[in-house]
Biotite code that builds the C-alpha atoms (Angstrom):
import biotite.structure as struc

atoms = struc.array([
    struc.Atom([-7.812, 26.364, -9.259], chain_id="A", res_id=1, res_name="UNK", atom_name="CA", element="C"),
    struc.Atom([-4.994, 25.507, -7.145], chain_id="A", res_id=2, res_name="UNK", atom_name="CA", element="C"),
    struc.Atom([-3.589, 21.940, -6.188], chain_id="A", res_id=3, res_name="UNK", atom_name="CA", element="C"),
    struc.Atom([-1.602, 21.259, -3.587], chain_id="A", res_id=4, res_name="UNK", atom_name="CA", element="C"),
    struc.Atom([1.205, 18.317, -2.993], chain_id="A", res_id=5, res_name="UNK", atom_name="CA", element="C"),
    struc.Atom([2.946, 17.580, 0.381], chain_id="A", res_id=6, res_name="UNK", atom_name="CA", element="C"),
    struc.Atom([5.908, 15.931, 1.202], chain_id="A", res_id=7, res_name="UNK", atom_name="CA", element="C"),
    struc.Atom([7.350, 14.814, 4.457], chain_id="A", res_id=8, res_name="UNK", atom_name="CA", element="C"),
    struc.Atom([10.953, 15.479, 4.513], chain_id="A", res_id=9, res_name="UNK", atom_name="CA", element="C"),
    struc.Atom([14.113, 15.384, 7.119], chain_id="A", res_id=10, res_name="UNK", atom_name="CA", element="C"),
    struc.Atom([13.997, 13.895, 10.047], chain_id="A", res_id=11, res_name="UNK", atom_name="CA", element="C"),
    struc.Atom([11.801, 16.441, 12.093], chain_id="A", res_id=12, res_name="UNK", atom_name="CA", element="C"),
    struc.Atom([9.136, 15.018, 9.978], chain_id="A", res_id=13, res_name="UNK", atom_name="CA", element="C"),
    struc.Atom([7.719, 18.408, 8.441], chain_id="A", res_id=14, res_name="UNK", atom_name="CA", element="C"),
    struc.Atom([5.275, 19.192, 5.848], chain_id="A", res_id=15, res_name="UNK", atom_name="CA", element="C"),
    struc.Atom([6.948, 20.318, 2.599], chain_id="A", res_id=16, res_name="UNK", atom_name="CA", element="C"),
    struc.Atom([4.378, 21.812, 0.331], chain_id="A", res_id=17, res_name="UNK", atom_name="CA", element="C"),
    struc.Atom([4.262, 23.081, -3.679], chain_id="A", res_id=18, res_name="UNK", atom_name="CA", element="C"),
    struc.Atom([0.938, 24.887, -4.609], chain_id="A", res_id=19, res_name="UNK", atom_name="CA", element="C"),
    struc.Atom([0.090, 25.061, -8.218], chain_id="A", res_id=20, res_name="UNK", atom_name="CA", element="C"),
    struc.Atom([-2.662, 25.881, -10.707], chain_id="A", res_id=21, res_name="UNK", atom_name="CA", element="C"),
    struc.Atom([-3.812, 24.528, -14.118], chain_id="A", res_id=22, res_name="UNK", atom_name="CA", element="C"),
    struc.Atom([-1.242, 26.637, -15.936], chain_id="A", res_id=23, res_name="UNK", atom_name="CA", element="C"),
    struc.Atom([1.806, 24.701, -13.982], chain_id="A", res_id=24, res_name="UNK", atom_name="CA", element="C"),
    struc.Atom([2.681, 27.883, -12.304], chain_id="A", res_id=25, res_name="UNK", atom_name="CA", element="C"),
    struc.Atom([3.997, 26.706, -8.568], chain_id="A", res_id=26, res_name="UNK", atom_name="CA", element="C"),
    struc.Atom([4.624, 28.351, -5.102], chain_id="A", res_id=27, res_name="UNK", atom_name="CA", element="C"),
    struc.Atom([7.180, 26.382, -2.902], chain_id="A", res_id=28, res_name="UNK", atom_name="CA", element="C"),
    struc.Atom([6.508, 26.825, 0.584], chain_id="A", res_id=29, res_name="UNK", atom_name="CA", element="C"),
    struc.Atom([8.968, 25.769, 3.251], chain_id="A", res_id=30, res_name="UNK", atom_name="CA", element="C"),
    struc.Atom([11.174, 23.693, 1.851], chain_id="A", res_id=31, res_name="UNK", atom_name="CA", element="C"),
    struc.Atom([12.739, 20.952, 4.238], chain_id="A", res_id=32, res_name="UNK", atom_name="CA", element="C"),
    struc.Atom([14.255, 18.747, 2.054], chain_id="A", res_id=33, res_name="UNK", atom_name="CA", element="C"),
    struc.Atom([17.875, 17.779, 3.859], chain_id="A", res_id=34, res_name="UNK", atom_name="CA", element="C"),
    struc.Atom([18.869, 14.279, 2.389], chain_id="A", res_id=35, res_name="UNK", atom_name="CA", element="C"),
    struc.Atom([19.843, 14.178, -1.156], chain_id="A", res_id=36, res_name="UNK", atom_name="CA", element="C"),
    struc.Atom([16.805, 11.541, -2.048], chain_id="A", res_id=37, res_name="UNK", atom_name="CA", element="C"),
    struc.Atom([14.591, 14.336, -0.591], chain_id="A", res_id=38, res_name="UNK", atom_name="CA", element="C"),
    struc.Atom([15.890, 17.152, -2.965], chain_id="A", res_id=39, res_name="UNK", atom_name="CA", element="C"),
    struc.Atom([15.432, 14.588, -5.915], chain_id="A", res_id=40, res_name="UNK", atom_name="CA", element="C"),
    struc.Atom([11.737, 13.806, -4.862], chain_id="A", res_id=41, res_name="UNK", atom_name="CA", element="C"),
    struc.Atom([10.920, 17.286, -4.931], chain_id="A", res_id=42, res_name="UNK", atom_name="CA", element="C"),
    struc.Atom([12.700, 18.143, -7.775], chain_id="A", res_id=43, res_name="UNK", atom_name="CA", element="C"),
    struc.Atom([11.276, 15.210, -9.810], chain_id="A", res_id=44, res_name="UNK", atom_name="CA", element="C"),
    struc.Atom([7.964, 15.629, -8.937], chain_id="A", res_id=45, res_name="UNK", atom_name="CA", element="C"),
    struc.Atom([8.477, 19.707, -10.182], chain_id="A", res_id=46, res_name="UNK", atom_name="CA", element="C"),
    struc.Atom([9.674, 17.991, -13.361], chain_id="A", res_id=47, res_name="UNK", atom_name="CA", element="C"),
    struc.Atom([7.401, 15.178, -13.941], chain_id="A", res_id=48, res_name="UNK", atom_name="CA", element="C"),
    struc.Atom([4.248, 17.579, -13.821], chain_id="A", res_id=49, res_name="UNK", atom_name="CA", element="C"),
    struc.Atom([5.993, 20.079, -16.047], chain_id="A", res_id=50, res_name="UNK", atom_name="CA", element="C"),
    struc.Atom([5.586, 23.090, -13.604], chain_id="A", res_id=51, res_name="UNK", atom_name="CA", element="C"),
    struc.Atom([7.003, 26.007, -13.085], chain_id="A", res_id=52, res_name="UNK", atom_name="CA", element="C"),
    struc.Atom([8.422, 27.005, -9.896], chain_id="A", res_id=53, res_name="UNK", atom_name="CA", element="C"),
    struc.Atom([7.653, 31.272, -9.531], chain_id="A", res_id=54, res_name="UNK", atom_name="CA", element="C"),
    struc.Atom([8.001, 31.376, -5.697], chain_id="A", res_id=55, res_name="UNK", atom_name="CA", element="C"),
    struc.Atom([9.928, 30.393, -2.451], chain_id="A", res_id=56, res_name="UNK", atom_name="CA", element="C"),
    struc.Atom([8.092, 30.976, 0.611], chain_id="A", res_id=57, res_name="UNK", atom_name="CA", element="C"),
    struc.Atom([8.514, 30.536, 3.609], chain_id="A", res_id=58, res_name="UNK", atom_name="CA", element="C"),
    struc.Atom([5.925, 31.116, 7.018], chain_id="A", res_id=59, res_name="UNK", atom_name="CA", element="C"),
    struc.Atom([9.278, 31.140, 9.277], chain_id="A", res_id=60, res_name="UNK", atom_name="CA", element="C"),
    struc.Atom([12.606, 29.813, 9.195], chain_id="A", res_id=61, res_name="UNK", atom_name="CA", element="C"),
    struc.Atom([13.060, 27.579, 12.014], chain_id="A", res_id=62, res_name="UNK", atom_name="CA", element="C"),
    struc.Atom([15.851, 24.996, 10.447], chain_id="A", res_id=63, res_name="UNK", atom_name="CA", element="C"),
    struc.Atom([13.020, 21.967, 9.676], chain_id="A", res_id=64, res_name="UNK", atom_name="CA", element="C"),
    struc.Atom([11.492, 24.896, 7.389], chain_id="A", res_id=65, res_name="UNK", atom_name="CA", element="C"),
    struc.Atom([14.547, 25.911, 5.815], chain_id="A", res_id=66, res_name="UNK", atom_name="CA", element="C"),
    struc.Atom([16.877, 23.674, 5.024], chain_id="A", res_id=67, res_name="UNK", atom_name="CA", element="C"),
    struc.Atom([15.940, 23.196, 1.216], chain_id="A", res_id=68, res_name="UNK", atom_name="CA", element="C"),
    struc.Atom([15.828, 27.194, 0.788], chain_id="A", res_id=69, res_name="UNK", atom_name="CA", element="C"),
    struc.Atom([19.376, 26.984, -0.800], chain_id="A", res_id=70, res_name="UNK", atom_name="CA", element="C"),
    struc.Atom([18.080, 24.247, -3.156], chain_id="A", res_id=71, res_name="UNK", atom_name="CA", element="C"),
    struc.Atom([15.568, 25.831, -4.746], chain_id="A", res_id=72, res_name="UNK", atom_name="CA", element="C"),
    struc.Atom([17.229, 29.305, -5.363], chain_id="A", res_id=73, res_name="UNK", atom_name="CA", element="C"),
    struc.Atom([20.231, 27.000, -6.863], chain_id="A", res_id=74, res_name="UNK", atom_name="CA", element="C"),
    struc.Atom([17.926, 24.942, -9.260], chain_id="A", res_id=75, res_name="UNK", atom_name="CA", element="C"),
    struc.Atom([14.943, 27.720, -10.141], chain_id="A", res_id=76, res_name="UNK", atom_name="CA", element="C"),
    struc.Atom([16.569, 30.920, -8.812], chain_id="A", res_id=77, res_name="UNK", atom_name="CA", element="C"),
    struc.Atom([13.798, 32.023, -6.666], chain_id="A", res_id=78, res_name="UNK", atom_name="CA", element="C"),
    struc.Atom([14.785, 35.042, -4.028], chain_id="A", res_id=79, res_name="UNK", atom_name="CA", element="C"),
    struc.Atom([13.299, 33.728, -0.790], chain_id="A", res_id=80, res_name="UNK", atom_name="CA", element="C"),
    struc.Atom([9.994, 35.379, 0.213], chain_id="A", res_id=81, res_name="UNK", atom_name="CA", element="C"),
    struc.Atom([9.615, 35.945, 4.336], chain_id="A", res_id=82, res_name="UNK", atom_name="CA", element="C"),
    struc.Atom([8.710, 38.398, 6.823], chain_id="A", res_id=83, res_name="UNK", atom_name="CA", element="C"),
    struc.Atom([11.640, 40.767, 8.081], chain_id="A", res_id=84, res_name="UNK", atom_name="CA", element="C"),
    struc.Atom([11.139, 39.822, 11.890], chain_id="A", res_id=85, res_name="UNK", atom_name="CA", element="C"),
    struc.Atom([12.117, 35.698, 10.271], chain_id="A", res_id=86, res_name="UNK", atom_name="CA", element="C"),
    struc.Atom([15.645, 36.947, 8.981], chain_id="A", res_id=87, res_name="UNK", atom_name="CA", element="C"),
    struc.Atom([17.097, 36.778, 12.189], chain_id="A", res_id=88, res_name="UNK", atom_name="CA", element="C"),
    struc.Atom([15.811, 33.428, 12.755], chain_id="A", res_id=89, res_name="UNK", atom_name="CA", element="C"),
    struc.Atom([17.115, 32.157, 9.241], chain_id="A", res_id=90, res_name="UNK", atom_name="CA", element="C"),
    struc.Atom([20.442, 33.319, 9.710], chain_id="A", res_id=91, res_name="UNK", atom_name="CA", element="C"),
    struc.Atom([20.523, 31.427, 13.350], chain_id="A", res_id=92, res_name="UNK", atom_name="CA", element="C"),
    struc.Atom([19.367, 28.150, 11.646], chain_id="A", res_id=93, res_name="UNK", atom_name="CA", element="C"),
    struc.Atom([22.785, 26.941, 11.018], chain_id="A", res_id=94, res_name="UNK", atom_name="CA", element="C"),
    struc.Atom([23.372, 27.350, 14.778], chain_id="A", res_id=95, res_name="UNK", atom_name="CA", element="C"),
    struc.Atom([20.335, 25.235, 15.360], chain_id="A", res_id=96, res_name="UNK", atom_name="CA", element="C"),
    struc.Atom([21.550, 22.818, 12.707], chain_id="A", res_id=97, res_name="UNK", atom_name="CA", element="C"),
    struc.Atom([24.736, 22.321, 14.441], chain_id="A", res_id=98, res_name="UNK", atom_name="CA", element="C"),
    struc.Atom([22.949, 21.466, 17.900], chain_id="A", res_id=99, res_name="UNK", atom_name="CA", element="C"),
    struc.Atom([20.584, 19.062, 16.440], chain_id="A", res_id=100, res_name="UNK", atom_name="CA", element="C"),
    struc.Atom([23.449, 17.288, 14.244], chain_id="A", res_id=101, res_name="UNK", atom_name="CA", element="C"),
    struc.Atom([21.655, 18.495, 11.178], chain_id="A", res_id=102, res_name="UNK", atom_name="CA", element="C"),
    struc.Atom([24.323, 20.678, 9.884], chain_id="A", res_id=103, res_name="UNK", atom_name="CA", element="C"),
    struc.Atom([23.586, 22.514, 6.288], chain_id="A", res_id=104, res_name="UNK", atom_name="CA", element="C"),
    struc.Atom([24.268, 25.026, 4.074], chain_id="A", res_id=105, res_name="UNK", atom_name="CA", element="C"),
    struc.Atom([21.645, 28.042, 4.569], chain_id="A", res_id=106, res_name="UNK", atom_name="CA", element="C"),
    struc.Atom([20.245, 29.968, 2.038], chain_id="A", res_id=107, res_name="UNK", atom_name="CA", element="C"),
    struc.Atom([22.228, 33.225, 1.418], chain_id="A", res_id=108, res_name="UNK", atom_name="CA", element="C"),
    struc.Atom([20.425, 34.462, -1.916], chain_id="A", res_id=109, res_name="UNK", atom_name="CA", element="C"),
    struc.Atom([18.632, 37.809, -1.775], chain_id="A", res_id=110, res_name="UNK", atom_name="CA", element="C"),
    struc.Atom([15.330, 38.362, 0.267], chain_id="A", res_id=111, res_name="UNK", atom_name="CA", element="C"),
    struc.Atom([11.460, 39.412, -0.792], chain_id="A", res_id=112, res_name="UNK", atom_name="CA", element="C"),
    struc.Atom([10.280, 40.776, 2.832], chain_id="A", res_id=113, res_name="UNK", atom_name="CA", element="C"),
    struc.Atom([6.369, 40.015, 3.551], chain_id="A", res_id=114, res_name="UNK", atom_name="CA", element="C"),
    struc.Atom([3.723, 42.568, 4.534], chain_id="A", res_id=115, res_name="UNK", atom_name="CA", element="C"),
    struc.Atom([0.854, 41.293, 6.169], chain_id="A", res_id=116, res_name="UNK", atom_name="CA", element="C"),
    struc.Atom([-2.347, 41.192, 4.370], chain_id="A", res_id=117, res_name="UNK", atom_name="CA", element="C"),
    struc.Atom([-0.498, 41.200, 1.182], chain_id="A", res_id=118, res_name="UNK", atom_name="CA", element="C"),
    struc.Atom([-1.268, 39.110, -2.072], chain_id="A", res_id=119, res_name="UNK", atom_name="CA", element="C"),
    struc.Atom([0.685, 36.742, -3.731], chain_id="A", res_id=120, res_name="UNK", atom_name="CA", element="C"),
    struc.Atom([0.001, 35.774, -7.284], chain_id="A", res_id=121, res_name="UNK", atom_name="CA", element="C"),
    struc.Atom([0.438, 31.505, -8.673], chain_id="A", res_id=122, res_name="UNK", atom_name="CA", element="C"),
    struc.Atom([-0.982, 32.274, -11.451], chain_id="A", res_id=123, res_name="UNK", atom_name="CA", element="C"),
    struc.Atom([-4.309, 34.007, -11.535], chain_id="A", res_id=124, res_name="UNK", atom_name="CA", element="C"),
    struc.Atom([-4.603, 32.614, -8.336], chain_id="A", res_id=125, res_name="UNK", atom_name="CA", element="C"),
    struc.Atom([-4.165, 34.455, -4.732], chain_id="A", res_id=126, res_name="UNK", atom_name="CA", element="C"),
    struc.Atom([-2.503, 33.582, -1.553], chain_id="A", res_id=127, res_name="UNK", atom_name="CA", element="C"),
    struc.Atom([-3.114, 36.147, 1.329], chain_id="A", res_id=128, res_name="UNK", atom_name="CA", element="C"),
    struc.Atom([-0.384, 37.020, 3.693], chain_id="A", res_id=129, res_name="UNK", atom_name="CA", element="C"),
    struc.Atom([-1.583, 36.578, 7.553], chain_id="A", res_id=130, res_name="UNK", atom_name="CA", element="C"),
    struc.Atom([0.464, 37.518, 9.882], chain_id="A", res_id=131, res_name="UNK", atom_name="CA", element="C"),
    struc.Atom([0.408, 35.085, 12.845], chain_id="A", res_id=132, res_name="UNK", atom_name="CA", element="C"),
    struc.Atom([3.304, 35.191, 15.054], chain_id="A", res_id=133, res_name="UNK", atom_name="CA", element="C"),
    struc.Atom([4.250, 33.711, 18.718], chain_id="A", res_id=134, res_name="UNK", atom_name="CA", element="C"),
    struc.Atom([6.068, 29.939, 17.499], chain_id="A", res_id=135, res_name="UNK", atom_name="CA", element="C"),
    struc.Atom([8.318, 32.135, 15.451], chain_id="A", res_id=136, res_name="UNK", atom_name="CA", element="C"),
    struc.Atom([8.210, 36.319, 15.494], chain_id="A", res_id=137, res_name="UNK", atom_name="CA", element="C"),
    struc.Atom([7.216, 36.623, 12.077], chain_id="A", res_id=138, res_name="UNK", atom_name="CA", element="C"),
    struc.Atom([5.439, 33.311, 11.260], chain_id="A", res_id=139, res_name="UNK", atom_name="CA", element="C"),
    struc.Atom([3.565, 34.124, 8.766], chain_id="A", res_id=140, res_name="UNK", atom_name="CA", element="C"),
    struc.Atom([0.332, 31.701, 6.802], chain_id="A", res_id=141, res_name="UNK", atom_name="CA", element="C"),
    struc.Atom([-0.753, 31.846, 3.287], chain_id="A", res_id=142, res_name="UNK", atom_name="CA", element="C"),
    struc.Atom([-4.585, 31.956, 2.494], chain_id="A", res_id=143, res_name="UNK", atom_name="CA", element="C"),
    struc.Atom([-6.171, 31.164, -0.595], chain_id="A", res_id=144, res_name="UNK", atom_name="CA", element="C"),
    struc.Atom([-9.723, 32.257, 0.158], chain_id="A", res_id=145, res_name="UNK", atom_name="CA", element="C"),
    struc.Atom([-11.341, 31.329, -3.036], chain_id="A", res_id=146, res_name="UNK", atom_name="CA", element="C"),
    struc.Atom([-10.567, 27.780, -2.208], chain_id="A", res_id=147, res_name="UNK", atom_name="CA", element="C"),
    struc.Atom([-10.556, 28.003, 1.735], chain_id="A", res_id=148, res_name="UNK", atom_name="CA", element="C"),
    struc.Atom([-7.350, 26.474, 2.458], chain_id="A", res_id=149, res_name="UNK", atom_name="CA", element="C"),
    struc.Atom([-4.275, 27.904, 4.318], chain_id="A", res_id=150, res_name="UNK", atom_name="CA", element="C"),
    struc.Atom([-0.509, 26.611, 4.168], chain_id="A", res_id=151, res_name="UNK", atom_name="CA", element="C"),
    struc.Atom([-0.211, 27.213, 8.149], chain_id="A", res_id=152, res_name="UNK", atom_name="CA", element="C"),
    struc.Atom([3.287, 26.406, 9.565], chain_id="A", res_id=153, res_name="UNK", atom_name="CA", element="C"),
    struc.Atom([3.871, 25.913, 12.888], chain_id="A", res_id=154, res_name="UNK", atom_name="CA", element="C"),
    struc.Atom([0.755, 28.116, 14.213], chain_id="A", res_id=155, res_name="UNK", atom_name="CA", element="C"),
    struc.Atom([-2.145, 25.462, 14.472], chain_id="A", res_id=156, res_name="UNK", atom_name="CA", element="C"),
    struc.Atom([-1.888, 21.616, 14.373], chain_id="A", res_id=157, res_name="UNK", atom_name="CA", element="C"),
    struc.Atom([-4.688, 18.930, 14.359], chain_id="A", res_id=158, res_name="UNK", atom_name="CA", element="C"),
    struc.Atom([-5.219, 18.977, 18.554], chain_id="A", res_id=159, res_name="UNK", atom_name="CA", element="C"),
    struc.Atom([-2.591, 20.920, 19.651], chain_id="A", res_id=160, res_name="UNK", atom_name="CA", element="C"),
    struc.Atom([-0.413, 23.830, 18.357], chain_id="A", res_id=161, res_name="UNK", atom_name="CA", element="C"),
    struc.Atom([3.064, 25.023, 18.069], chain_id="A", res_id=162, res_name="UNK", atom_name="CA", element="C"),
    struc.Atom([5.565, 24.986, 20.631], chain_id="A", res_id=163, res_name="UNK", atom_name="CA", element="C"),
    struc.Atom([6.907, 28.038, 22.038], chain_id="A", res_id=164, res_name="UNK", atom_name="CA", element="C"),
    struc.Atom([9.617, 27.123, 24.070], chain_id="A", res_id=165, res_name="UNK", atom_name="CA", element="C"),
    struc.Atom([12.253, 27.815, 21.423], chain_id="A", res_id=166, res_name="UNK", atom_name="CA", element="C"),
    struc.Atom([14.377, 31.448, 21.139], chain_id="A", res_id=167, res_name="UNK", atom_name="CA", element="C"),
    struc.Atom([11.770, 34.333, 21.001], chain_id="A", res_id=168, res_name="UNK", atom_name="CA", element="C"),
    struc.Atom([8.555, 32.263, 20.890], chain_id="A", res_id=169, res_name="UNK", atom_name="CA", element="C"),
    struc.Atom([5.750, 33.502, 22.953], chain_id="A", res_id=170, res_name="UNK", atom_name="CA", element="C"),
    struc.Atom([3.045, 31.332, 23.849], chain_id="A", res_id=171, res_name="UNK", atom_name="CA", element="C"),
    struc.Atom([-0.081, 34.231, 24.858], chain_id="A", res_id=172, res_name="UNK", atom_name="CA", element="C"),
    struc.Atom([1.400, 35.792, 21.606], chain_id="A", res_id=173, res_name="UNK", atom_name="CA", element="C"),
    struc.Atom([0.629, 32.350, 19.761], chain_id="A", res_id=174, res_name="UNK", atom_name="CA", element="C"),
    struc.Atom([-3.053, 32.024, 21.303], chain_id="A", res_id=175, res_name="UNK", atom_name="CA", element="C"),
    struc.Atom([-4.177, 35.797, 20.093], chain_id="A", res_id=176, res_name="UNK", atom_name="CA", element="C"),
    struc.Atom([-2.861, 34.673, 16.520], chain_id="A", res_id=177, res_name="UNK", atom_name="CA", element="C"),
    struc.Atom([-4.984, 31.587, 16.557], chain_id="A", res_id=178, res_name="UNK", atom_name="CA", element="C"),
    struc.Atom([-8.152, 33.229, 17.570], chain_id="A", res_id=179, res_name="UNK", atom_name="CA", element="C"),
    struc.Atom([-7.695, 36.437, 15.801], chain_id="A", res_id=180, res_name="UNK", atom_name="CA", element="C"),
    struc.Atom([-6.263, 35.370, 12.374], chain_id="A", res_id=181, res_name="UNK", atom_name="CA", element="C"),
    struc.Atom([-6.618, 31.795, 11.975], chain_id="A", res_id=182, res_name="UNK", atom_name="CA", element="C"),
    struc.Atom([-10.281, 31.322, 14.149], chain_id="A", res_id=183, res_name="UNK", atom_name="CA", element="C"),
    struc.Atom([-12.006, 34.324, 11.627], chain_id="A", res_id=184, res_name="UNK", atom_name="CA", element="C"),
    struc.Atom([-11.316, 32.217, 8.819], chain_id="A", res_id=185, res_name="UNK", atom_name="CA", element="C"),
    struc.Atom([-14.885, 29.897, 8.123], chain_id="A", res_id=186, res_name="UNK", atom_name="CA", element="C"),
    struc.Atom([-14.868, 26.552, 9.730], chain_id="A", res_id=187, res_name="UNK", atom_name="CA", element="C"),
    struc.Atom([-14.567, 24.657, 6.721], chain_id="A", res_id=188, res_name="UNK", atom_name="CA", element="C"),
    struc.Atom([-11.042, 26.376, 5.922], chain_id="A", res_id=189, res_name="UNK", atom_name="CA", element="C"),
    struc.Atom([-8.341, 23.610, 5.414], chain_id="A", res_id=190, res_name="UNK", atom_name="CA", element="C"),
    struc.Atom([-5.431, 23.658, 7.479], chain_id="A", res_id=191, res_name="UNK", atom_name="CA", element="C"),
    struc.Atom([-2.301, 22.343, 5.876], chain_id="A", res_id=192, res_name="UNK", atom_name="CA", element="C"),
    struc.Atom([0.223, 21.997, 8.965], chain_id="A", res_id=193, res_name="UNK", atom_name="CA", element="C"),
    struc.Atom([3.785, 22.273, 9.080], chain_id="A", res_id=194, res_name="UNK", atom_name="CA", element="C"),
    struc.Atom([3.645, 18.530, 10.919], chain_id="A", res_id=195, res_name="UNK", atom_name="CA", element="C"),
    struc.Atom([0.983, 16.352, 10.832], chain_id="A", res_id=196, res_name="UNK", atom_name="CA", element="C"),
    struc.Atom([-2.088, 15.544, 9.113], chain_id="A", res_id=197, res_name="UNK", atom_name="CA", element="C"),
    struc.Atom([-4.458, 18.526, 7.836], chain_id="A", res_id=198, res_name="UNK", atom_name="CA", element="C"),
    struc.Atom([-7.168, 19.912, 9.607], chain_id="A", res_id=199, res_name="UNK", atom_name="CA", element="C"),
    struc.Atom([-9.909, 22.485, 9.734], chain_id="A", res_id=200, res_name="UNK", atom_name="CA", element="C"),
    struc.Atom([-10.729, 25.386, 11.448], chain_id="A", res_id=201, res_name="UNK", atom_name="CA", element="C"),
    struc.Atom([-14.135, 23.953, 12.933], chain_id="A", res_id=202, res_name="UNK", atom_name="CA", element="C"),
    struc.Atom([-12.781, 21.106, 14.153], chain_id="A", res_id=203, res_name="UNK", atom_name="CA", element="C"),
    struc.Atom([-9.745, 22.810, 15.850], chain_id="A", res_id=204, res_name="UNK", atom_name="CA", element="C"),
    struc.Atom([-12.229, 24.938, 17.788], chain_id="A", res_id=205, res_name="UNK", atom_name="CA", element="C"),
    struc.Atom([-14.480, 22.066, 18.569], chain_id="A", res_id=206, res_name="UNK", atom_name="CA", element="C"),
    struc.Atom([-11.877, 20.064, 19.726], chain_id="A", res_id=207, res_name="UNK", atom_name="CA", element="C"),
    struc.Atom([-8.442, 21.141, 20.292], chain_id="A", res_id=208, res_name="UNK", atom_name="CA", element="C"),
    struc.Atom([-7.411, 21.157, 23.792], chain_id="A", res_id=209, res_name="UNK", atom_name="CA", element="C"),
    struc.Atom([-5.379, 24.354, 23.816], chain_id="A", res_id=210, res_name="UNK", atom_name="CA", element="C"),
    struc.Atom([-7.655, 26.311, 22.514], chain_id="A", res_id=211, res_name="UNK", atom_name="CA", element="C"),
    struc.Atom([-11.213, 25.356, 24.865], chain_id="A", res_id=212, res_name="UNK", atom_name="CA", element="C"),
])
């Protein structure tokens, strides 16, 4: 049985998340952690619940995603998980850092490249690998269909979705991986967002605007 813990970090406001199971094994997902009171949140809370980070993952590596990457290979030495189309985009995030006045050190530890459909172990536990591009070219979700929940990223927010106006988003691209990935899950699937307040699948088709 997995548990999972989100934190709001840096000033984009995004959805940091750790997944973990009974046996204090613990997936970090899309670490944004930028200020140092962040990093020690996150940290403490690893340390306070006695787990055990065994991977860094990340759906896409816009900077709000990223910026903590370089923590958490310093303090657990995790290689960063992503899909090969994202390491383009994670070696432009310092660019991006610099235009936002966020500037940061980016991760620059070895890389675990993402197939779709694949299965990643906390655990006993799985997380599926769904491939769901068009905010990012290789945005990527993780699945855990025992307990019908998906860390989602930037793909599918409660009444709207992500943008697409950034470098090599596409927004048709976006709308086919919503309806084909995300809207075959069951309705009562749990969204966990990269901003904003959970969701589910049901009531995303019911109600989100974009999407009608």
């Amino acid at each position: 049985m997995l548990s999972v813990k989100s934190f709001t970090f840096n000033p984009v406001e995004e959805n940091s998340y750790l997944v973990y199971d009974e046996e204090k094994n613990c997936a970090v997902i899309d670490p944004g952690c930028y200020f140092g009171n962040e990093r020690n949140e996150l940290r403490d809370f690893i340390t306070e619940n006695d787990l055990n980070p065994v991977l860094l993952l990340n759906t896409h590596c816009h900077l709000d995603h990223v910026f903590g990457n370089k923590f958490i290979y310093d303090t657990y030495e995790l290689p960063l998980h992503l899909h090969p189309l994202e390491q383009q985009v994670l070696e432009y995030a310092p660019v991006s850092g610099q235009k936002w006045n966020l500037p940061f050190d980016n991760y620059s530890g070895p890389l675990r490249f993402l197939e779709p459909g694949e299965l990643l172990l906390v655990g006993k536990d799985m997380l599926k690998v769904l491939f769901t591009p068009g905010h990012a070219p290789g945005h990527v979700v993780f699945y855990c269909e025992e307990q019908g929940f998906v860390i989602g990223g930037d793909v599918l927010f409660r009444g709207s979705i992500g943008r697409t106006d950034l470098p090599l988003g596409d927004h048709s691209t976006l709308l086919h991986s919503i309806r084909t990935q995300l809207f075959a899950l069951p309705d009562e699937v749990i969204i966990y967002p990269g901003h904003g307040p959970h969701t589910t699948i049901g009531w995303e088709k019911k109600n989100n605007p974009f999407l009608q």
